[in-house]
Phi, psi and omega in degrees: 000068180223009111023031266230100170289148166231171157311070178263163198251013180252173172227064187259022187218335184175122192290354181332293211297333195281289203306293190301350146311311170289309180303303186315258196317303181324317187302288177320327136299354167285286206274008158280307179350286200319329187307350178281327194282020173269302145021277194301112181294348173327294220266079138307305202301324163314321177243054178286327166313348189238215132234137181314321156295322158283331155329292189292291188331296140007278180295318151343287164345271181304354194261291205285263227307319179303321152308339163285343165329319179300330203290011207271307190312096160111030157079182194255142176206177173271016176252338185276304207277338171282334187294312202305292196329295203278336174301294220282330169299299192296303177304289204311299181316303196306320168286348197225345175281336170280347164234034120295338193289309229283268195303355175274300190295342211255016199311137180286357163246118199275128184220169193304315189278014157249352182275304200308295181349298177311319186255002162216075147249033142304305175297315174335289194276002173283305216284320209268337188280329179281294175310312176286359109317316154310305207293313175270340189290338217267314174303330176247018148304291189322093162316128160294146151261128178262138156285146125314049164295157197234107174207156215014047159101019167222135210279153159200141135341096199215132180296141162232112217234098189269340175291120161330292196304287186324300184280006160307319200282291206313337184272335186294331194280319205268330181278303190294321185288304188310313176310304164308288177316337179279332181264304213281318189307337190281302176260035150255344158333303206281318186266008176341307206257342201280126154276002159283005148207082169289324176295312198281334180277335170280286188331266206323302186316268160353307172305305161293329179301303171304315187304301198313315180294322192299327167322301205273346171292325201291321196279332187291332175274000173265001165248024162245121164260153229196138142310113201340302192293296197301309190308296174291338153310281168341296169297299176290315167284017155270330176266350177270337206278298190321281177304313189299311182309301216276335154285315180311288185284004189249320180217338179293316187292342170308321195268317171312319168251023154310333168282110177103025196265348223243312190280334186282323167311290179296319144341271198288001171300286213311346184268322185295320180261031166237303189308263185348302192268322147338300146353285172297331182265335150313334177292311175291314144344290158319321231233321192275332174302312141339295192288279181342283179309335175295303183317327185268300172335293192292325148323290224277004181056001173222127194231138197259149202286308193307322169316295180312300150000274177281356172275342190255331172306303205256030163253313169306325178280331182304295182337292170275015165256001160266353163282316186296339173278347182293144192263343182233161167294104178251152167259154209274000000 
């Protein structure tokens, strides 16, 4: 039993390395394809959230996570197991980052930090793409450690990563990818309601939700043992799953619901201008129940902390449910 299965592209122990290889370039050739449908002027409109060169970036993203699949091949060493970490960090940022710029400029109230955002977010995505490279170059001082695993008599490899510095780096990696997702569900929350870009923030939203499940498989699957095959089968449809989830809702679903965009659209105006006029009158309802309570206060001459407290609690919440109802862009 000293024997060491590996993820291979022959199939003399197992065609798993072939198949999943084969599923890889299909995959991978789609979404370079898919990259035509910026081209064609019918659909401009569809990706009117972007611009065409944050597009290709975009698509670029999902392109890198689908590549690390390959580091799965020819068994665990340290250039396979630090590269998978960093394709899969640097794809997800690289992907998420030009509508994370989108929803920092698109804020519904305008203001000096999303007009500076607007006007360098080239540099934006130089400086957070520098930093998630340090952030990973730092991550591949560490040196790996191999586990043995043994199930049912046949041995494999599994990368471990036993240094204190590494694993600080590896969670510090895994903590910037949450945080990005954690800012962007926060301003797409704010931005719910706008209508120029009601659809694309539920696509995204839908997007990050998924990157989010595939994050907590990827970390669940490095404490569980498996069989040689299942574990890397498991692990390559979860990181093609990854890319695929994450192209598909960030840019591929513009073209896929195109049919019926026009009723979805002439919608979401009419939820805009009902929301808009609800909105207001909840406001006045609110504002004069206010005026009233200001009023009795100010008779009865005493006002209690506690009060005072929860009058500010619920000013603060107001604020931010009327950034969230808003259907347009005001400038502050």
């Amino acid at each position: 039993m000293t024997k060491r299965y590996e993820f291979l592209l022959t199939t003399d122990d197992s065609n798993s390395g072939l198949i999943m290889l084969i599923i890889f370039i299909l995959i991978s050739t789609c979404i370079i394809l898919s990259l035509i449908f910026l081209f064609i002027e019918k659909l401009e409109k569809r990706f009117r959230f972007l611009s065409t060169d944050l597009w290709i970036i975009t698509v670029l993203g999902s392109l890198i996570l689908a590549c690390s699949m390959i580091t799965l091949y020819n068994g665990a060493s340290n250039s396979n197991c630090h590269l998978r970490v960093s394709l899969i960090s640097v794809g997800f940022v690289l992907s998420i980052s030009p509508s994370l710029i989108k929803l920092i400029t698109n804020f519904p109230i305008r203001n000096k930090f999303s007009l500076h955002f607007e006007k360098n977010k080239y540099l934006f995505i130089i400086l957070i793409m520098i930093f998630t490279g340090c952030i990973n170059g730092l991550f591949a001082i560490s040196s790996y450690d191999f586990q043995t695993i043994n199930i049912s008599g046949k041995l494999y490899d599994k990368c471990i990563m036993n240094n204190v510095f590494g694993s600080f780096i590896y969670y510090l990696i895994q903590f910037i990818d949450i945080f990005i997702i954690l800012i962007s569900l926060i301003l797409i929350f704010m931005e719910w309601n706008l209508q120029e870009t009601a659809l694309d923030v539920k696509y995204l939203a839908t997007a990050l939700f998924m990157d989010t499940l595939s994050l907590i498989l990827l970390m669940i699957m490095d404490k569980i043992k498996f069989d040689y095959v299942v574990y890397n089968v498991l692990l390559s449809i979860n990181i093609l799953f990854f890319a695929v989830s994450n192209h598909l809702f960030t840019y591929l679903i513009r073209i896929i619901l195109t049919s019926g965009h026009n009723e979805l659209e002439d919608s979401r105006k009419f939820l805009g201008k009902v929301t808009t006029n609800t909105s207001s009158k909840k406001f006045s309802v609110i504002n004069s129940s206010v005026i009233n309570s200001n009023s009795k206060v100010i008779e009865n001459t005493t006002v209690s902390s506690t009060t005072s407290s929860k009058s500010r609690q619920s000013g603060i919440t107001q604020k931010i449910m009327n950034i969230h109802n808003r259907t347009t862009v005001a400038i502050n």
